[in-house]
C-alpha positions, 0 to 999 in steps of 0.5 A: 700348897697349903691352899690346896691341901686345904681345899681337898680336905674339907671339900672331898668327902669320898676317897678312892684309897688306891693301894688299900688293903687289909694288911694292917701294917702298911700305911694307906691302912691308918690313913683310911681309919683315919679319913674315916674317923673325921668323916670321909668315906673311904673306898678300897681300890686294890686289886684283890678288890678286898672289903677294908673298914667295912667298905666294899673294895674295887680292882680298879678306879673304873670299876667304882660305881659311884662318884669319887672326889678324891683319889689318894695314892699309896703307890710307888711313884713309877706307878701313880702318873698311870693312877692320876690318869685313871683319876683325871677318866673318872671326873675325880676333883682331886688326887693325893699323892702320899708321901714319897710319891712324886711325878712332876709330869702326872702332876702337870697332867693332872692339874692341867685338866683342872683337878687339884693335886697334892704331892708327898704329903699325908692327910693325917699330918696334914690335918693337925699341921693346919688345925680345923678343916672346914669349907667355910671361907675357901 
């Protein structure tokens, strides 16, 4: 697994944050100031569409413009097999699930059409569990 946490957080430089809201207590708010702070670009994916760190949010993943790399789910696992589907549509290289958020069969799915995937884990722990991030030597 550290393989391809590795790989997804130093070759993804666009996250679409499924569940990204203005409500500054829940979780998907801190990870997305923090994938902004090491240089990510975070895009809001909720369905009030909300702006959150200043970037414009979209109702849903279809509805982003642009190329995503990755899509990290801050949903309840009976919900995110439906997202790492919606991930696999719009060409993602790879989808995050966040910690408790497990579906064995999204994740077959999903790796099967070739993106990578992380399940219940978090990027920010992620991050300084293994040190340095970078794409050089992956």
């Amino acid at each position: 697994m550290d393989e391809a946490i590795r790989k997804i957080l130093a070759e993804c430089d666009t996250w679409a944050v499924v569940g990204l809201s203005n409500n500054t207590g829940r979780a998907a708010y801190g990870v997305a100031r923090f994938l902004q702070s090491h240089g990510k670009r975070i895009v809001p994916v909720h369905p009030a569409a909300e702006t959150v760190h200043g970037e414009q949010g979209y109702a849903t993943l279809a509805d982003i413009p642009f190329p995503v790399d990755c899509v990290d789910v801050f949903v309840r696992s009976e919900l995110a097999g439906d997202i790492a589907d919606q991930a696999v549509g719009i060409n993602a290289k790879a989808v995050w699930f966040q910690l408790d958020v497990v579906d064995q069969d999204a994740y077959a799915r999903t790796t099967d059409a070739g993106l990578t995937m992380v399940m219940d884990h978090c990027p920010a722990i992620e991050w300084g569990r293994l040190g340095p991030i970078s794409s050089e030597g992956l």
